[in-house]
LUMFIVEX-750568 format. One record per residue (C-alpha): residue in one letter; x, y, z. Coordinates in steps of 0.1 Angstrom, whole numbers, plus 5000, padded with zeros to 4 digits. Last residue first. Layout:
<recs>
aXYZ/...
</recs>
This chain:
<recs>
x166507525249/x167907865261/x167108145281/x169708245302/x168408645307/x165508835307/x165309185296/x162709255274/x165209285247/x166108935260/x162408865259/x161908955219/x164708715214/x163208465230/x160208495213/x161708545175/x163808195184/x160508015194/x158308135161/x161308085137/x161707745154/x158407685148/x158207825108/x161107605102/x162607835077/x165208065096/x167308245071/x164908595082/x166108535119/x170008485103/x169308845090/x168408995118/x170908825140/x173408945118/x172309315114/x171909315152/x175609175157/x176809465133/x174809755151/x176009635185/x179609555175/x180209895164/x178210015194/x180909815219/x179109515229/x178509465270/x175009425280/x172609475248/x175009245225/x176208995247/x172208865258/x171508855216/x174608655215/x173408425240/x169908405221/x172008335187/x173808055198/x171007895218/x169207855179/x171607775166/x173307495191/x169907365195/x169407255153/x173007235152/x173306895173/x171406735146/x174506655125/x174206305120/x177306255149/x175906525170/x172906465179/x173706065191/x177206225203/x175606515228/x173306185241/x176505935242/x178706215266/x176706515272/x173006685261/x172006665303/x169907015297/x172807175321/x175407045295/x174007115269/x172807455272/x175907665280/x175807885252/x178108175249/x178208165211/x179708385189/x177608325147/x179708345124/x179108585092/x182408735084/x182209015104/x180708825132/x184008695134/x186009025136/x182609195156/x183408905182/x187208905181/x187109285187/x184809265215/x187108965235/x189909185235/x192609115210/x195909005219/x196208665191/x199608565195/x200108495228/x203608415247/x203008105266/x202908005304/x202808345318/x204108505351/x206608735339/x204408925317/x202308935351/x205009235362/x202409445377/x198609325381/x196409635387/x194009595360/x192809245365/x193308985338/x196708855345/x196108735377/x197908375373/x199108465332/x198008325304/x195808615293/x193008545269/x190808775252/x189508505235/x189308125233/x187707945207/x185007655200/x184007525170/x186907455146/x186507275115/x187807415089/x186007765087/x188007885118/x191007775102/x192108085079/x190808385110/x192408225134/x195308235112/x194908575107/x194008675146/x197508495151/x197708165169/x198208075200/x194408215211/x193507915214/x191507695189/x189307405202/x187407155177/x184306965191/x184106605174/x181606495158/x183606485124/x186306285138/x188306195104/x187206435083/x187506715111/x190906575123/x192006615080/x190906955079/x193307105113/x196306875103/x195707075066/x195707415080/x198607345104/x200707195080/x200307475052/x200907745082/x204007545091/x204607305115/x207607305137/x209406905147/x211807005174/x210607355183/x213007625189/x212207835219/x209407625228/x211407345232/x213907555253/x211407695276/x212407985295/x210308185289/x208008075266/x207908115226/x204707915208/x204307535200/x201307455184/x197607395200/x195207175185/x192407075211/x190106805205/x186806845217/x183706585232/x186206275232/x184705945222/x181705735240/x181005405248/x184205395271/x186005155258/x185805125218/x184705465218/x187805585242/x189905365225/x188805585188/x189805855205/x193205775215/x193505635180/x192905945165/x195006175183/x198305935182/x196905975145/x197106325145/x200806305163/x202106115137/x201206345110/x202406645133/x205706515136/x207206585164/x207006865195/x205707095168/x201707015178/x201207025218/x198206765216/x194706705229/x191806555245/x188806695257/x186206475280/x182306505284/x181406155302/x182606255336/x180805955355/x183705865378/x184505565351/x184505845324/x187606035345/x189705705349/x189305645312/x190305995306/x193305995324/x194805705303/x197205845284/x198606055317/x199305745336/x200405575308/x203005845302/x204105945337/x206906235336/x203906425344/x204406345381/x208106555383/x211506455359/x212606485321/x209006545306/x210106665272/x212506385268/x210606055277/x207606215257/x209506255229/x210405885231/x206905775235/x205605955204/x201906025219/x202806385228/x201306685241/x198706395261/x196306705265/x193806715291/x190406845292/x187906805314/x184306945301/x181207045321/x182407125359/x179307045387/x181407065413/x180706715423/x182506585389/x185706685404/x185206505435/x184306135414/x187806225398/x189806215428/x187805855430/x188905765399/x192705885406/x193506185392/x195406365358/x197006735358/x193806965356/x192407095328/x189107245337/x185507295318/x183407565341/x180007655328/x177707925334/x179808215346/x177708485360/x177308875353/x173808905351/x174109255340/x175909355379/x178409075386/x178208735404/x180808545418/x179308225433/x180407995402/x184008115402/x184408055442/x183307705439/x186107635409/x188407785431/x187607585460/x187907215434/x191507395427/x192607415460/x191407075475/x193006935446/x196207055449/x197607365437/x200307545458/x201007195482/x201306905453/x202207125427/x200607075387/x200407405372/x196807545369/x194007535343/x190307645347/x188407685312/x186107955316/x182007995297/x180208285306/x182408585294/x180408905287/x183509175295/x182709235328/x182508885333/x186008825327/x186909115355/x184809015378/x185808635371/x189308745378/x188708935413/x187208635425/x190108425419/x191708735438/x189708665468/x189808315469/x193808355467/x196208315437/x199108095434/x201208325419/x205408235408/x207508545391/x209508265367/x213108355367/x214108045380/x212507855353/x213707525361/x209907395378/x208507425345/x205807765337/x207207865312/x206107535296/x208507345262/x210707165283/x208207015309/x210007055342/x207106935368/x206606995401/x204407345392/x203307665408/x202007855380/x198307925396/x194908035391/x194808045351/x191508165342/x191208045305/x188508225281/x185508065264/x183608125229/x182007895212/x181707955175/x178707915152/x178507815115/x176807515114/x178007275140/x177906945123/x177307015084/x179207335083/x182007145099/x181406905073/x181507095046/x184407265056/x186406995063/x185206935022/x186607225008/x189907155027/x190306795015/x190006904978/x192207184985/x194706964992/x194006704965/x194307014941/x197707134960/x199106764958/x201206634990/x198906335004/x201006225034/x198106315064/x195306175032/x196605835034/x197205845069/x193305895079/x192805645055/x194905395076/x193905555109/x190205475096/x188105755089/x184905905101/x180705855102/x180006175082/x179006035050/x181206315037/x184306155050/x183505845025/x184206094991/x187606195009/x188305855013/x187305784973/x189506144965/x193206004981/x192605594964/x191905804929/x194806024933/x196805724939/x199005694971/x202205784970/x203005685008/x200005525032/x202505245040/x204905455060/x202505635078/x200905315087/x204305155096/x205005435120/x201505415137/x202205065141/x206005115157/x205005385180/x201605165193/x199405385215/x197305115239/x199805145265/x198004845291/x195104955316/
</recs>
């Protein structure tokens, strides 16, 4: 395949989008709500559109269409780092083959295990799997055994993760055909940056170094029959206007392409790592206004897209954005090879990123349940076969929600009797109560009472 990101065209687009009427800024808003996207040329238009009222304009209405898509559930997930060996010396990752002072982990079966205990403990389901990329400490062969060894460890309350997604450094097509064999939902992999030059820089020498390569990943991945892909970038490495529509148009190929466009974005910025010069002092930082807006504008513009928020940010900020567009979180993270089990000495030295939201997975749920989300630990799409064109056919007119609900709330019903804190208890059963007696569709009020009546009965993984 040929570079199909164009520095000089997404330039010019910025450029041309530039003091733009009011009028021109509120008619693309006004098209957003139809829920069928933006253009990279309207997309631009509202990226350089600086008044507060327009602002809050295109912030009232990401929320409208998040609540219009997903309703107002969040997916929860957490990331099992397995190793920080790595060939590559990205400038802005702790865990770059210069960082000397790096404590390096490749974990064993046995300790992988040890990890998923541990997550499951706590009511995970869902993981994301992420490594450095080595061609010895984490190799294929090494990750696709981890990803075995997750599935088969079980805990006592039906401990079990459901659902794998992985970020793993890019394969060949038939590499790609092995990854799908496990049986993984989601792969995920972030470009960091589509501005070619900054590329060039933060990736000095190792594999990743690559650009096409890495850009078009996903292809490769859809040919093997992985048609649920992520896609993402390391916002503060440049501009974060440019960088949205580098976003954009990478989805928009994989349409055009493919059939079908990416099932999440991810929207990570820049935080401290050891080590890690860009990280240290970002090149292009966006601020809190930035972010927010970046965040609303991707959700007008992709509005079927999944929306992934790490646990970068502060529990405020979390907090500010979740209502923008996001739909899927992580919590209770460590970033860290072996950083979730008790006994693990000196992991602070191990991690990729400093975090900023610390909370345990408990206090994010009664946080967001709080203020009337719904957690969500559902897994159903992707065993049901909802992925790649049949997720987007529900998803893009926004009748996705109409499972996602319903699941949401039985999987959150399952969290609450085996692991919730009693503050979290009473709260969740307030909420679920309450979103019960929303429920108007006399069937699915029939359905969703049942279930719920047979979690308390004490069956598990139901879901529709």
């Amino acid at each position: 395949m040929k570079d199909f990101i164009d520095d000089q065209l997404i330039a010019n687009i910025l450029a041309e989008a530039k003091e733009q009427p009011a009028l021109r800024v509120r008619e693309i808003i006004q098209k957003a709500k139809e829920l069928k996207g933006l253009t990279p040329e309207e997309t631009a238009i509202l990226l350089q559109t600086e008044d507060q009222e327009l602002f809050m304009e295109i912030l009232q209405t990401a929320r409208e269409i998040k609540r219009s898509i997903y309703g107002n559930r969040l997916v929860l997930f957490a990331p099992l780092y397995i190793t920080n060996f790595c060939a590559n010396n990205c400038l802005y990752c702790g865990f770059r083959r210069d960082n000397k002072e790096l404590n390096r982990v490749a974990l064993t079966m046995e300790q992988i295990a040890s990890e998923v205990k541990v997550l499951e403990r706590e009511g995970h389901k869902r993981l994301l799997m992420l490594c450095g990329e080595h061609p010895t400490r984490s190799n294929l062969d090494y990750f696709l055994e981890a990803i075995a060894t997750a599935y088969a460890t079980k805990t006592e309350k039906g401990g079990e993760i459901r659902r794998i997604n992985v970020e793993i450094a890019p394969l060949s097509t038939e590499e790609f055909r092995r990854l799908k064999a496990t049986d993984i939902g989601t792969y995920v992999l972030f470009q960091e940056s589509y501005h070619h030059e900054t590329y060039r820089r933060m990736h000095p020498t190792g594999p990743k170094a690559d650009y096409l390569w890495r850009l078009t990943a996903m292809h490769r991945a859809q040919a093997a029959g992985i048609d649920d892909v992520g896609i993402g970038a390391l916002f503060g490495l440049y501009d974060y206007k440019f960088e949205t529509l580098g976003l954009l148009m990478h989805a928009r190929q994989l349409e055009q392409d493919c059939g079908v466009g990416p099932h999440t974005i991810s929207i990570p910025r820049l935080e401290p790592a050891m080590n890690a010069p860009a990280a240290i002092a970002p090149p292009h930082p966006v601020s809190d206004h930035d972010f927010k807006k970046l965040v609303a504008i991707i959700r007008l513009a992709v509005p079927y897209t999944g929306m992934i928020l790490t646990t970068r940010e502060t529990a405020a900020m979390r907090s500010e954005v979740f209502d923008l567009g996001v739909s899927q979180i992580s919590a209770g993270s460590r970033t860290n090879p072996g950083g979730y089990q008790e006994d693990s000495s000196d992991n602070f030295r191990a991690a990729q990123f400093n975090l900023g939201d610390t909370r345990t997975l408990d206090e994010v749920i009664y946080d967001i349940a709080t203020n009337g989300h719904i957690p969500s630990f559902c897994t159903a799409c992707y065993r049901l076969g909802r992925t790649g064109g049949d997720f987007m056919d529900l998803a893009k007119p926004g009748l996705i929600q109409k499972f996602c609900r319903t699941n949401a709330l039985m999987t959150f019903k399952e969290y609450l009797m085996d692991y919730a804190s009693p503050a979290t208890l009473t709260l969740g059963n307030q909420l679920i109560h309450s979103l019960e007696e929303q429920t108007t569709d006399v069937k699915t009020r029939r359905l969703l009472e049942d279930r719920l009546r047979r979690i308390g009965s004490g069956e598990r993984d139901l879901y529709i």
